[in-house]
Each structure stands twice: as C-alpha cells, then as structure tokens.
PAKOL-310235 format. One line per field, with one value per residue: x, y, z of N, C-alpha, C in turn; chain; residue number from 1; residue in one letter. Coordinates in nm, 4 decimals. Layout:
N
nX <- [X,...]
nY <- [Y,...]
nZ <- [Z,...]
caX <- [X,...]
caY <- [Y,...]
caZ <- [Z,...]
cX <- [X,...]
cY <- [Y,...]
cZ <- [Z,...]
c <- [A,...]
k <- [NUM,...]
r <- [A,...]
//
This chain:
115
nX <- [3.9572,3.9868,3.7963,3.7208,3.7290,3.6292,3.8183,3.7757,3.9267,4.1714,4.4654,4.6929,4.6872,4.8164,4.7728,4.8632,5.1368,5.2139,5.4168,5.5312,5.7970,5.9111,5.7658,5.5684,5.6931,5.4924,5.2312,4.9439,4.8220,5.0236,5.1493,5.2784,5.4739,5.5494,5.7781,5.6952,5.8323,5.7482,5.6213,5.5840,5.3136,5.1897,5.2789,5.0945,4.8245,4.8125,4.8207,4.6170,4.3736,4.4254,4.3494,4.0683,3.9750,3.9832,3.8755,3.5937,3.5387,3.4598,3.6992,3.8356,4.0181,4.2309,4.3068,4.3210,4.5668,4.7414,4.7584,4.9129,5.1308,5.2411,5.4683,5.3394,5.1540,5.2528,5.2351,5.0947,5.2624,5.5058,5.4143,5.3460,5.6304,5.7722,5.5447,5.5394,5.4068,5.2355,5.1479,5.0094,4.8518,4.6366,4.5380,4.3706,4.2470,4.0448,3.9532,3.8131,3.6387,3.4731,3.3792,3.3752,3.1380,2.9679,2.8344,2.8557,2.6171,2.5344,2.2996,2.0083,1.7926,1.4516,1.1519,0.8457,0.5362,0.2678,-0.0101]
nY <- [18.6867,18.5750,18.4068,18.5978,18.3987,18.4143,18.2777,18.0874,18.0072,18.1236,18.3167,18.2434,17.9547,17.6757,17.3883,17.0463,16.8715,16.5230,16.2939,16.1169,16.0089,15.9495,15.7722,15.6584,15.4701,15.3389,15.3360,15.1497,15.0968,15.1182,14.9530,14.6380,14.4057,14.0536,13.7474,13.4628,13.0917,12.8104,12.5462,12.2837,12.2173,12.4061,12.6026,12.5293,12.5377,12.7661,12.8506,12.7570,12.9203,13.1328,13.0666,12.9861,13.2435,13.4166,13.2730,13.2913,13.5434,13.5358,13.4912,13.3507,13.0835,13.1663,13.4467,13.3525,13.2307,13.4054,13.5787,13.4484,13.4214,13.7251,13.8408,14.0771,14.0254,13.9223,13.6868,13.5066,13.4896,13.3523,13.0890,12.9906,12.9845,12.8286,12.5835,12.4831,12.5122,12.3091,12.2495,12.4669,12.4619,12.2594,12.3170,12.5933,12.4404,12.2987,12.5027,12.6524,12.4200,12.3721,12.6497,12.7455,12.8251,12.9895,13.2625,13.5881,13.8879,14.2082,14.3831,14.6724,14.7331,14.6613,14.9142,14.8231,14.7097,14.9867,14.8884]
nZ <- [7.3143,7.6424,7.8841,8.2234,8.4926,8.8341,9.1342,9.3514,9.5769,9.7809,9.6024,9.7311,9.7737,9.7184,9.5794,9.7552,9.6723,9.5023,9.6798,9.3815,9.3497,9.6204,9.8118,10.0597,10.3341,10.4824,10.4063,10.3858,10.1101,9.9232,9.6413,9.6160,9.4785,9.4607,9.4144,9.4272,9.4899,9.2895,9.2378,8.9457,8.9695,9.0974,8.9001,8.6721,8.7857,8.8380,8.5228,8.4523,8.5758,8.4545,8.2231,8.2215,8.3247,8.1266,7.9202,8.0280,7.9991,7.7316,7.5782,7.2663,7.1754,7.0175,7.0998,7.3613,7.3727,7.2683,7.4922,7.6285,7.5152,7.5192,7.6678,7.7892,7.9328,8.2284,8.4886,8.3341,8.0664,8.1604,8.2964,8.0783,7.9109,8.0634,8.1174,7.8245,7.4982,7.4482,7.6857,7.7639,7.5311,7.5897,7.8343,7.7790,7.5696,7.7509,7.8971,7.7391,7.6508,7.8614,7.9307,7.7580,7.5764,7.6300,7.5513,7.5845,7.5471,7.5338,7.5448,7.5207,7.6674,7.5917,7.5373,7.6855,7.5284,7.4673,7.6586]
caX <- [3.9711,3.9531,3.6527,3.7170,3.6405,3.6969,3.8719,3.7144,4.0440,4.2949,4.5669,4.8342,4.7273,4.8363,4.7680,5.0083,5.2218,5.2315,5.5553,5.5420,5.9382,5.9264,5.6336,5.5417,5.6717,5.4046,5.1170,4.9126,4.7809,5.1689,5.1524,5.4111,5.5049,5.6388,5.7740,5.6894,5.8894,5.6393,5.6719,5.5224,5.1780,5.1410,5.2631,4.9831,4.6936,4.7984,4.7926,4.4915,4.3227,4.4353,4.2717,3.9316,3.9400,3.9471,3.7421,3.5075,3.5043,3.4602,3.7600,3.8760,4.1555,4.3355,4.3369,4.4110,4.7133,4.8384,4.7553,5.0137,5.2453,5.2635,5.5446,5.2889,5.0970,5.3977,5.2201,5.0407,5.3652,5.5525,5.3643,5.3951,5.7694,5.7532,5.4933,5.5398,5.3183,5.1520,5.0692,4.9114,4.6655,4.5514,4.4610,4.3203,4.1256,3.9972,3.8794,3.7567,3.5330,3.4055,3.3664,3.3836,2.9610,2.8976,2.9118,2.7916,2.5353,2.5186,2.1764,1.9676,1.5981,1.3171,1.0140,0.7224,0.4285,0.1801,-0.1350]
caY <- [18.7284,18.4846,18.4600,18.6140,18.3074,18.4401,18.2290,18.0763,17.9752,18.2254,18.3033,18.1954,17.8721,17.5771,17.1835,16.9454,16.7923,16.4278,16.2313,16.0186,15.9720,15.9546,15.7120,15.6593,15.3226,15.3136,15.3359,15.0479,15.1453,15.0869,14.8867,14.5830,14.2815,13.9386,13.6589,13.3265,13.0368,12.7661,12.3813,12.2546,12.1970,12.5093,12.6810,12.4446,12.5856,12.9351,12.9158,12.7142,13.0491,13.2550,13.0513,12.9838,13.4032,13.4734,13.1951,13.3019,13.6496,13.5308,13.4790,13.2197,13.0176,13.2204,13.5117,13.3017,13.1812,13.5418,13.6164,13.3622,13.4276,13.8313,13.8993,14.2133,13.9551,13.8312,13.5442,13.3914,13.4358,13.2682,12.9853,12.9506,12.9385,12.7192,12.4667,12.5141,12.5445,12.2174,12.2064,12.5578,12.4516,12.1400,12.3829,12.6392,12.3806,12.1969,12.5872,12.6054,12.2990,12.4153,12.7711,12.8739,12.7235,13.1077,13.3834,13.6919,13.9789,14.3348,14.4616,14.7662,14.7241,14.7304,14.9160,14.7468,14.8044,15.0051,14.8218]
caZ <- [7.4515,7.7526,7.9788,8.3189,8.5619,8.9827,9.1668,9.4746,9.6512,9.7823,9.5233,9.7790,9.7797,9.6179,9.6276,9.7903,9.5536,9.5425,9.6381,9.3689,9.3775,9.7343,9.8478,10.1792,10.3700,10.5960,10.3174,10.3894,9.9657,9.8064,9.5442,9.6411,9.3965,9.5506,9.3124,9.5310,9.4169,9.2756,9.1713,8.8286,8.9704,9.1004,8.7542,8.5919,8.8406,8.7496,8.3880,8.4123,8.6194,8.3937,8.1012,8.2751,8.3326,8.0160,7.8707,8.0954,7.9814,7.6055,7.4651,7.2027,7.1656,6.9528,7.2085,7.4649,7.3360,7.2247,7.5948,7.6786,7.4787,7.5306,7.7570,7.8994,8.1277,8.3417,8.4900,8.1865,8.0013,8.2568,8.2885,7.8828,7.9131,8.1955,8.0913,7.7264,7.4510,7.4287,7.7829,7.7308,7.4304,7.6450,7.9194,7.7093,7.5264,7.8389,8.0249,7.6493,7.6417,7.9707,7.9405,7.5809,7.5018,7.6870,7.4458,7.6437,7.4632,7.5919,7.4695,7.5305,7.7202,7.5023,7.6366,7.6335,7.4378,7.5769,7.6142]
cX <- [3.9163,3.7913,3.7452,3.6328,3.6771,3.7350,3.8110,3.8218,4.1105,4.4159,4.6953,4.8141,4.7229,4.8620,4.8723,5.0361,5.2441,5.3675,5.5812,5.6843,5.9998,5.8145,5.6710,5.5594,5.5464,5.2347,5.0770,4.8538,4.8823,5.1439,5.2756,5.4076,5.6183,5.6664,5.7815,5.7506,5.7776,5.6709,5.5877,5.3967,5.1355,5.1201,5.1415,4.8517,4.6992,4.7674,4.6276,4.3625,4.3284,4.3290,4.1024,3.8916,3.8808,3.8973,3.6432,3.4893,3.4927,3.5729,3.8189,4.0292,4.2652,4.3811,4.3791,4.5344,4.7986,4.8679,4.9015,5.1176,5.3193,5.3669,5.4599,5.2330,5.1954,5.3514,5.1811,5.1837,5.4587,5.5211,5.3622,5.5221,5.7854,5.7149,5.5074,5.4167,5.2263,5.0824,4.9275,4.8088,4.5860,4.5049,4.3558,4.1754,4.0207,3.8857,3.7958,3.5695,3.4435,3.2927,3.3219,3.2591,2.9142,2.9420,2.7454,2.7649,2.4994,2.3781,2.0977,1.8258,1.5588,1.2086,0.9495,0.6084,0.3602,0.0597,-0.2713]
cY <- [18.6182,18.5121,18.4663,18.4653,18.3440,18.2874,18.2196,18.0426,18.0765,18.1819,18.2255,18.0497,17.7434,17.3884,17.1281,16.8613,16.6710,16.3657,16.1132,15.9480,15.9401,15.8509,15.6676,15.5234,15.2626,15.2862,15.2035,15.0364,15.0608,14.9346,14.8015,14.4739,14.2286,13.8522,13.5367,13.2218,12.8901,12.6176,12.3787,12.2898,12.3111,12.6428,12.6022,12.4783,12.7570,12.9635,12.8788,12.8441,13.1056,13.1961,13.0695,13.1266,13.4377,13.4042,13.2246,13.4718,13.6462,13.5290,13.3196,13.1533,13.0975,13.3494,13.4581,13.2958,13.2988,13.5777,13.5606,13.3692,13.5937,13.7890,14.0075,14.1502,13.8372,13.7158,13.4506,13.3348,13.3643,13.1418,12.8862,12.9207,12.7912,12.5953,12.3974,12.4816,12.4466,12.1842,12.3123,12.5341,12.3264,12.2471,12.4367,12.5602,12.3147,12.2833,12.6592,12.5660,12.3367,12.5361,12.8917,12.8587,12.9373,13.2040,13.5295,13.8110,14.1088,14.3523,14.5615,14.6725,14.8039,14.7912,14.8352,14.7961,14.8518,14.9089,14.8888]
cZ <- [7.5412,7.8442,8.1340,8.4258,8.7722,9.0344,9.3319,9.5952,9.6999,9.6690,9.6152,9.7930,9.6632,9.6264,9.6493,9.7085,9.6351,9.5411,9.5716,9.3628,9.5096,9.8110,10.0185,10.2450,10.4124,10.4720,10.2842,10.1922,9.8574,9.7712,9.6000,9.5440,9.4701,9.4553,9.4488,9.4567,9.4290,9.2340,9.0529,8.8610,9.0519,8.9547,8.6457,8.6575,8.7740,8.6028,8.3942,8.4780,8.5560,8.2692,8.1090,8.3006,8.2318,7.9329,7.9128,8.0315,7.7725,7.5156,7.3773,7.2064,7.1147,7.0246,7.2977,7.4556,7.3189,7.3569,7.6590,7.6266,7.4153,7.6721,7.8930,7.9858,8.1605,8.3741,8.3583,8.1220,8.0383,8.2853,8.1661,7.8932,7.9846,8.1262,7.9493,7.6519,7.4323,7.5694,7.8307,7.6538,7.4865,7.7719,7.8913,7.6227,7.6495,7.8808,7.8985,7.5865,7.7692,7.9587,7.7655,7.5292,7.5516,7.6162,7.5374,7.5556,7.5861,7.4881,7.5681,7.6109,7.6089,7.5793,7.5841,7.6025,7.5241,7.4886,7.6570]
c <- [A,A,A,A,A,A,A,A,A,A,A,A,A,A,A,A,A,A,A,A,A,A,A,A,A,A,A,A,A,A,A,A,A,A,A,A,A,A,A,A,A,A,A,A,A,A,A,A,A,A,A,A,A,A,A,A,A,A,A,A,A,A,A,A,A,A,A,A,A,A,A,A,A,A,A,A,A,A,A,A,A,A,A,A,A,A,A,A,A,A,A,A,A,A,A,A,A,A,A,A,A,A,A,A,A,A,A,A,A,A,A,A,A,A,A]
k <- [1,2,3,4,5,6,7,8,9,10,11,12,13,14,15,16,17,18,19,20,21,22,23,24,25,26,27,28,29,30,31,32,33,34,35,36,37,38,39,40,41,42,43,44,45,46,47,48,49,50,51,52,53,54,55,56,57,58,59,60,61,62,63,64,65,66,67,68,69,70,71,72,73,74,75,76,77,78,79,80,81,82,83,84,85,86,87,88,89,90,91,92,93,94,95,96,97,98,99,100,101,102,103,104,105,106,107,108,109,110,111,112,113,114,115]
r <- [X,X,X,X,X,X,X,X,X,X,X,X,X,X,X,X,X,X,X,X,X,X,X,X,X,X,X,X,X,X,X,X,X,X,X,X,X,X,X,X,X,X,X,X,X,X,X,X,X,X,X,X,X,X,X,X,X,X,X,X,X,X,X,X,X,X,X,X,X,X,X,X,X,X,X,X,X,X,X,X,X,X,X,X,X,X,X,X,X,X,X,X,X,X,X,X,X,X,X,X,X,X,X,X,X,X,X,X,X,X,X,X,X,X,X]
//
C-alpha cells in the first residue's frame, strides 16, 4: 500500500510546459552555433588551444591525439583533418613539453595532531 502524501498545490494546477520544439527568438540564453571561415594559421592556434587545455588538465599524448581524432569534438577534429596528423603530434608534443611536467593530485586534509 502507498503512503498517503497531501498535496500542497491545488489539484488544478499544473507547470508550464517547456517549448522545447518551439524556442523563443528573442532568448538572449539560445544556444546559437556560427562556423567562421578561418585561414591555416588560425586552424593552427585552435588546435594548439585545444591541446594546451587538455595538457593542462593532465592529459597525455595518447589522449590527446584520440581527442583529435574523435569526430565528437568538432573543432579539435577539424583542425586534425585540416592540419593533418603530423602537424597535430608537433603541437601536442610542444603544449606537452610545456604543460605535461604538471600531474595534478586530489587529496583529502589530514588533521593535525593534537598537541
């Protein structure tokens, strides 16, 4: 048998349904995607952002590179096509040599003794 729980709302009412099939022009919020059209040396700053990101957040080469050569992140992989793969592992290695010496540790606080 259920538990009886009252109901603090009136029964007649009922939450406004969102239009997500319908979205709102005016919604300074909406999500918009632009493709800007870019020359080499701009597709060579972007990958290199993207590498230094995620060197920077600990990852290795061998992630990187998968990063780059997933389809699911549009720019990275884009920039891989683009620049191709040898101009990617000289980036990669460069943001690397920079960035990759930092290997970040989550740890707990110790108390300290009492004295």
């Amino acid at each position: 048998m259920g538990v009886w729980v009252p109901s603090i709302l009136p029964h007649s009412h009922t939450p406004p349904s969102m239009p997500y099939n319908d979205p709102d022009p005016t919604d300074p919020n909406m999500l918009v995607g632009v493709e800007l059209p870019a020359n080499p040396k701009a597709t060579w700053d972007m990958a290199y952002v993207f590498a230094e990101e995620f060197a920077r957040l600990g990852f290795d080469k061998k992630n990187l590179m998968r990063i780059f050569k997933r389809p699911f992140y549009a720019g990275a992989h884009r920039a891989y096509l683009e620049l191709g793969e040898e101009t990617i592992e000289k980036i990669v290695d460069e943001c690397l040599a920079i960035w990759g010496r930092l290997k970040w540790r989550d740890l707990d606080a110790t108390n300290k003794e009492k004295e």
